[in-house]
C-alpha positions in Angstrom: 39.2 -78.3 49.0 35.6 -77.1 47.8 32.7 -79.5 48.8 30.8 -81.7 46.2 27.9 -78.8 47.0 29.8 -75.7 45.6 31.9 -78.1 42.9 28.3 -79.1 41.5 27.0 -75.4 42.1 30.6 -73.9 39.2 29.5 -76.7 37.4 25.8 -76.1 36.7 27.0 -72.4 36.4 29.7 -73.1 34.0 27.2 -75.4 32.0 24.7 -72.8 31.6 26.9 -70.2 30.5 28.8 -72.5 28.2 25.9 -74.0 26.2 22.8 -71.4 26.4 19.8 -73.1 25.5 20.6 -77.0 26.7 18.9 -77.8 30.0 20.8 -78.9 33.1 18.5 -79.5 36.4 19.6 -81.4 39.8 18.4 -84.7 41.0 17.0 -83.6 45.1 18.7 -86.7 46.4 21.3 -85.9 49.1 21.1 -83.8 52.1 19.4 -84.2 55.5 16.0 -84.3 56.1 13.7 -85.0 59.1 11.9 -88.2 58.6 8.6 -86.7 57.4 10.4 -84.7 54.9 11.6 -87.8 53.4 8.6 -90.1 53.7 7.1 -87.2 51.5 9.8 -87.0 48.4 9.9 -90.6 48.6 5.9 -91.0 48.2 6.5 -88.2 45.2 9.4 -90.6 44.0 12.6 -89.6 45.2 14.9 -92.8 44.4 18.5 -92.9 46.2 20.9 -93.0 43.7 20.0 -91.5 41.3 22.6 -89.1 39.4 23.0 -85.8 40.7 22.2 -83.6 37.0 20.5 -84.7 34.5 21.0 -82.9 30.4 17.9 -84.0 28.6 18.9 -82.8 25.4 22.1 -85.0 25.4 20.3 -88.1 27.7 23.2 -86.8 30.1 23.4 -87.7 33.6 26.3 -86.1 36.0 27.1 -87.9 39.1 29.4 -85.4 41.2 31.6 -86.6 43.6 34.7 -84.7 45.9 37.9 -84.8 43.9 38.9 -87.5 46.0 37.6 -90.0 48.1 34.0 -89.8 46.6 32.8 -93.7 46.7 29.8 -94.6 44.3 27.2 -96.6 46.5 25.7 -100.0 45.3 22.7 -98.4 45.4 24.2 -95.4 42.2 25.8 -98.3 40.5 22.7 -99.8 40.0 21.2 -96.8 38.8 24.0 -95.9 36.4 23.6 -99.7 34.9 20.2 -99.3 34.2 20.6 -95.5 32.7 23.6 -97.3 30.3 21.5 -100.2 29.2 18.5 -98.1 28.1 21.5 -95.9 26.1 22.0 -93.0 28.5 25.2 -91.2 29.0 26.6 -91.5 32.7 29.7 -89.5 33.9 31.2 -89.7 37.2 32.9 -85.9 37.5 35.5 -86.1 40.6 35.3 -82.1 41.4 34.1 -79.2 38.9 37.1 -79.9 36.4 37.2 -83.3 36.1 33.2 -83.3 35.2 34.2 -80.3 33.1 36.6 -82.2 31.0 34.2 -85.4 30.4 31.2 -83.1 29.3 33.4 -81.1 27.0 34.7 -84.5 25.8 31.3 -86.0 24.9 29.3 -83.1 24.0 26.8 -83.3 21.0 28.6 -82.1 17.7 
């Protein structure tokens, strides 16, 4: 089974191949980092939870997660509330094809 890394790595791929021209950027929220490293992005405002990609264009936000077993934190549920209640889009994509699926379901017409 591929990691969330290289599932959200065909999906930003996919993305930018399938709609040229929309904008799809990462959130730098995961990953490990010495404690400096992270007193910096968090003094530059790197928030935890936040949605891994964000679409602009469509107020998008992708939050990827392993095909199974991927648990949203309290912490991500929080921030996907707040995105909803100020009329964002939120998707929870469980592997490339599943976030696939839900962006070709709610794309723009």
């Amino acid at each position: 089974m591929e990691s969330e890394h290289l599932q959200q790595v065909r999906l930003v791929a996919w993305f930018r191949r399938t709609y040229p021209g929309v904008r799809v950027f990462a959130i730098p929220n995961g990953g490990a980092r010495s404690g400096v490293q992270g007193a910096k992005l968090k003094a530059e405002g790197v928030s935890p939870g936040v949605p891994d990609l964000c679409v602009p264009e469509w107020s998008l936000w992708v939050e990827m997660k392993r095909e199974a077993g991927g648990i949203i934190s309290p912490v991500q549920k929080d921030w996907i509330a707040y995105l909803e209640s100020i009329g964002h889009r939120v998707i929870i994509g469980r592997g490339f094809d599943d976030a696939k699926r839900q962006i070709e379901m709610i794309k723009p017409q």
